[in-house]
N, C-alpha and C positions, 0 to 999 in steps of 0.2 A: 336562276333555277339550277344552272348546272351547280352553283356550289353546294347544291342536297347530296350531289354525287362525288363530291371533289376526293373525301376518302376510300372511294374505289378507282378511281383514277389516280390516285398517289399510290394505292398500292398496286398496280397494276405497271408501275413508274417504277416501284422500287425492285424487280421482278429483272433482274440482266438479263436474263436470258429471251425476253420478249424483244428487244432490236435484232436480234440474231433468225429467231423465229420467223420473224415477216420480212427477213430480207432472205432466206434461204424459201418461205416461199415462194416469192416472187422471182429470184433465178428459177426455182426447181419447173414452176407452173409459166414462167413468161405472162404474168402476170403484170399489170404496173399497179395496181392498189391494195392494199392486203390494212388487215387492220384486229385491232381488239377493243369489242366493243361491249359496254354497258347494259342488256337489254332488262327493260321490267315490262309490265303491262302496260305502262302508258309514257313511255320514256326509252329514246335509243342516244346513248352518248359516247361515243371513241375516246378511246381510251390512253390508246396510243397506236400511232397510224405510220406506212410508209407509202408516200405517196408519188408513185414515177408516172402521173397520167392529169395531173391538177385538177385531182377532181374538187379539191379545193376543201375538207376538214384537217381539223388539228384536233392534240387534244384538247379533248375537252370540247369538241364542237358537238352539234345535235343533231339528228334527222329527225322528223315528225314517224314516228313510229309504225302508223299504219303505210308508211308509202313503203316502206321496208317489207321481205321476206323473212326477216328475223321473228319478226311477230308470232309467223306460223313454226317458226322453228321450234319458239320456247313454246307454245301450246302443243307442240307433238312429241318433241325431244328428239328428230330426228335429222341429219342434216339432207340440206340438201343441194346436190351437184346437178351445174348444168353445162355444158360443152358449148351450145350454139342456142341460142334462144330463135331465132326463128327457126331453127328445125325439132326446138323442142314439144312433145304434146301437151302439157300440161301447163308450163311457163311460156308461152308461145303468145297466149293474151294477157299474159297480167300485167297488172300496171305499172310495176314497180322496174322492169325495166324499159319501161316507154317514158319511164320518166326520169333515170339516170342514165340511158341510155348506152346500158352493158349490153353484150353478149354472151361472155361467160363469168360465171357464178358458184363458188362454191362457198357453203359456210357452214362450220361444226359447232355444235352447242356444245360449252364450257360448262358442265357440271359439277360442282363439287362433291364431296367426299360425304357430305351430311346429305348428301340428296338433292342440293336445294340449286336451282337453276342460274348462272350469275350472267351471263351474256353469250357471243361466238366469237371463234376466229373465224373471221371470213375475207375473201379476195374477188376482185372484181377485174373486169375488163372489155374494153367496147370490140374486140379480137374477140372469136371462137380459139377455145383453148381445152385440149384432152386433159381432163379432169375426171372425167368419173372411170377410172379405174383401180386395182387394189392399191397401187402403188402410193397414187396420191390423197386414194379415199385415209392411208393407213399411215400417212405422215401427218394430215390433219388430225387425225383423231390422237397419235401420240402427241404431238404438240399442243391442243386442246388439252388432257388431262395432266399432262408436266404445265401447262400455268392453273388449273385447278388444283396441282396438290400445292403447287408456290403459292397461293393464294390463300389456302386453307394454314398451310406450315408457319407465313409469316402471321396470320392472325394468332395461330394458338403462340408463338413465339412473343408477343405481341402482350397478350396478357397472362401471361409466365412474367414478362418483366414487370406487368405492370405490379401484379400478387407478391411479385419479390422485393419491389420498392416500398408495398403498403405494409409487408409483414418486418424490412427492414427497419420502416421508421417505427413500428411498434414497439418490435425487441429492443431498438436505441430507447424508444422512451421508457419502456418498462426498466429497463435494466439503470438507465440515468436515475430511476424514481427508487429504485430500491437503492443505490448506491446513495444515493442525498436522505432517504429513512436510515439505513443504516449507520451513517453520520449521525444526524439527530439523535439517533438510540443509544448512541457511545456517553454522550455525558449523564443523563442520570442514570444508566446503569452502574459508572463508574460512581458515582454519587453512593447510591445505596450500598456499594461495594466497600466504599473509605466510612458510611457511616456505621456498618457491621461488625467492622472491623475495631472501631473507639467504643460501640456497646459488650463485643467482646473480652478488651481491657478492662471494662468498668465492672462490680459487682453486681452480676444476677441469682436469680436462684436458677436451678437445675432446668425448671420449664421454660423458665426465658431463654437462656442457655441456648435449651434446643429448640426453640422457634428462630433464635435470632442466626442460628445456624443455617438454618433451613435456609433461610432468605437470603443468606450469603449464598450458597449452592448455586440457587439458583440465578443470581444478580453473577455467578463466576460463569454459568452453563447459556446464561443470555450473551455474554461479553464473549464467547467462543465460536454462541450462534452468528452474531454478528458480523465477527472479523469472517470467519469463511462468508458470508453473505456478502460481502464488500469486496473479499477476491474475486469470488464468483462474478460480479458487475466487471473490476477493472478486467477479468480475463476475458470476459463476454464483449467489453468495450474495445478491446485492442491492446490493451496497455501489458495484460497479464502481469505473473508473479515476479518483480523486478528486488532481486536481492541484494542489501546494502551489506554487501560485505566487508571483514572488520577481522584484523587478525593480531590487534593489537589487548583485547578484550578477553576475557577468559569467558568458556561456553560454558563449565559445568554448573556456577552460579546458577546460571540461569535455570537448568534441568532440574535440578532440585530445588528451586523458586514452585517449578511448572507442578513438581511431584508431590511438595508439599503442600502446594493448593489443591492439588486436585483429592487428594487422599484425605483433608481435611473435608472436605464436605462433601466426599461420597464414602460414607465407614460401610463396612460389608465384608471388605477385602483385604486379604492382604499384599503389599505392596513389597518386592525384593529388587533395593536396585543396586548395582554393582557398575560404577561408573570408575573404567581404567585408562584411564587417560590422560596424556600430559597436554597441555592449555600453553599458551592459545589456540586455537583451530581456525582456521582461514573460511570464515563463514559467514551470514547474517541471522546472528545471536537468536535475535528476535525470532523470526522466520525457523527454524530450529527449536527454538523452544513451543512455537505454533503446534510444528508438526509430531514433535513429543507430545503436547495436548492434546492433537486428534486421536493419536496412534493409545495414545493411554484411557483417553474418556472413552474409546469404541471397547477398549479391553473391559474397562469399568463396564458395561453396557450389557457387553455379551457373554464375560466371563463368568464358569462359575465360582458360586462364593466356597465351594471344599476345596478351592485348589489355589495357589497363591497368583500374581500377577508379577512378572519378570522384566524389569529394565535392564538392557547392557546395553552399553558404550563405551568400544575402545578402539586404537588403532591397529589394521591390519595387515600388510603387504601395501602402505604407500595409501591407504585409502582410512578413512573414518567410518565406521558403524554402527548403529544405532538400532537396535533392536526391541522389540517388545510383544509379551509373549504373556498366552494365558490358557485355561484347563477351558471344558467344557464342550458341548456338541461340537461337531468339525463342520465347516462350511461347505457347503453341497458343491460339489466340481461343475454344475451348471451357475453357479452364482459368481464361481471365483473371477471372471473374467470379466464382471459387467461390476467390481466394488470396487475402482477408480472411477467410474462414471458418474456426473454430476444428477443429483437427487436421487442416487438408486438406494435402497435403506432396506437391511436387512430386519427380519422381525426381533422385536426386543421384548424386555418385558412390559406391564401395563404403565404406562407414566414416561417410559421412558426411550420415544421413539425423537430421530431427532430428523433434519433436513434432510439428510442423504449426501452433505456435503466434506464431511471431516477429512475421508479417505481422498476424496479429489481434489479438497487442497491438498491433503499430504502429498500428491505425487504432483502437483504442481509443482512445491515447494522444493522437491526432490527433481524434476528437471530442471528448477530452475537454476541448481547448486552443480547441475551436468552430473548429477547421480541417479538411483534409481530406489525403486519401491516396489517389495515385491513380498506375496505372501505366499505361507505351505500351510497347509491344515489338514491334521491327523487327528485320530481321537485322543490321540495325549496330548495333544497341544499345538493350537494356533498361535504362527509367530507373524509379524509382519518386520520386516528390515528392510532399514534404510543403510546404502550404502553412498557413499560421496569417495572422490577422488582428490586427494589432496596435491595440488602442483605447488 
């Protein structure tokens, strides 16, 4: 039966400051038994006990309930002190100490914090012992409510861990599940992307043309989705943005690969880039041309179409630059500081709202290089620049 209780007696175990408690009772009262006990309606269990008189519990031992004064404690909420039982009025016949055969008695009801009643500390002794006054009424009662708030602290402590190991394994699995869908979604993406691309070569007429366009767009604007979707897993897994740097490879290839995709299958714009810079760059190629992709499709996105769309990249004082820039409304100065955050998504037009993630890879990708990402927006023009340090 005691083990219904066993986790109130482990927590009442786990609580240091309880050996300390009932051993500074028992000096402070001259005491020899003091203890923390279990009380319900129909159950008295110790909890954890210090015993200089053999009255003979441990924890985890039990008294029959009604032979105890605890009973009337938890039905009043009150404690109660007794100095000398035969000169007491009230405890002078009961039976509970003709039958442990004390004379002094005190015990404080342990109340917690919700209300709700969990047992006392209480001290015994077959000696008459000066207890009922302020002194020791008011170290009982401190010591009673410091192991009710220990009680109450380590439960909510308790299931705080348990909510953060259940929300942990969620986010592992959500995050594992998106990163293995986003694998699967790379090859026929890629697929429909190489088959676009050979209907493109081949003769269409004008309407084919432009369907089969479209479908590239969007098989280029899926393959974008993607890759940020897949950083976002390893950054959320632990792994983050890990740059294969390469300085043996030239970087501008690649920017004008990223510029002419993207400018191919979203027309509207115009597109001015101005790439000054001597090659190779001590970079990862790839990763760079990502963050040109994000920084350019958000420009696409948000830009207007009367006003053109600005790429530069060049070297400047020891560092490399990459900028991109475009006309249209200026972003609200309560927005600017939350659009490196992952899924924050400013309003676009209809069709064409996306994850929220482009800009937080981009400034991943940009500490990952030990550079920085940063934006100005005016009503003539939103730039975002990316700066790296060349060593």
């Amino acid at each position: 039966m005691t083990n219904d209780f066993q986790a109130d007696i482990d927590a009442i175990g786990r609580i240091e400051a309880v050996p300390t408690i009932l051993d500074v009772v028992c000096r402070t009262t001259g005491m020899g038994f003091a203890a923390v006990a279990r009380v319900t309606e129909d159950r008295w269990i110790a909890c954890q006990v210090l015993d200089g008189i053999s009255f003979g519990l441990k924890p985890g031992g039990e008294l029959a309930v009604k032979t105890t004064i605890c009973e009337e404690i938890r039905d009043s909420g009150e404690a109660v002190i007794i100095d000398e039982v035969a000169k007491d009025a009230v405890y002078s016949a009961h039976h509970t100490p003709a039958i442990y055969g004390f004379q002094s008695y005190i015990s404080m009801p342990i109340v917690l914090p919700d209300g709700s009643f969990f047992g006392t500390l209480c001290a015994i002794d077959p000696r008459p012992a000066r207890l009922n006054n302020p002194e020791t009424i008011g170290m009982f009662k401190l010591f009673a409510e410091l192991i009710a708030f220990h009680l109450h602290a380590n439960e909510r402590l308790a299931k705080t861990e348990e909510a953060l190991i259940d929300e942990r394994k969620i986010s592992e699995f959500r995050e594992q599940f998106v990163a293995v869908l986003g694998h699967d979604l790379r090859n026929p993406v890629a697929s429909i992307d190489s088959g676009t691309r050979m209907l493109l070569r081949s003769p269409l007429d004008e309407k084919a043309t432009h369907i089969v366009k479209l479908i590239r767009g969007s098989a280029v604007r899926m393959s974008g989705l993607i890759d940020n979707v897949l950083d976002l897993a390893r950054a959320r897994l632990g792994g983050g943005v890990v740059p294969e740097v390469d300085d043996a490879q030239p970087l501008k290839p690649t920017l004008i690969q990223v510029i002419d995709e993207l400018t191919s299958v979203r027309t509207g714009h115009v597109v001015e880039a101005h790439l000054d810079f001597a090659d190779p760059v001590k970079c990862d190629r790839v990763r760079i041309g990502q963050l040109l992709s994000n920084l350019l499709g958000n420009a696409l996105m948000h830009g207007s179409e009367n006003g053109p769309i600005r790429v530069n990249a060049s070297i400047d004082g020891g560092a490399f630059e990459l900028w991109v820039s475009n006309t249209g409304e200026p972003i609200p100065p309560e927005a600017t500081g939350q659009l490196f955050l992952p899924f924050f998504r400013r309003e676009a037009r209809p069709g064409q709202q996306g994850l929220g993630l482009g800009l937080y890879i981009a400034s991943e990708i940009a500490r990952a290089h030990g550079g920085t990402l940063q934006v100005s927006s005016t009503p003539e023009e939103t730039r975002f620049t990316f700066r790296m340090p060349l060593v």
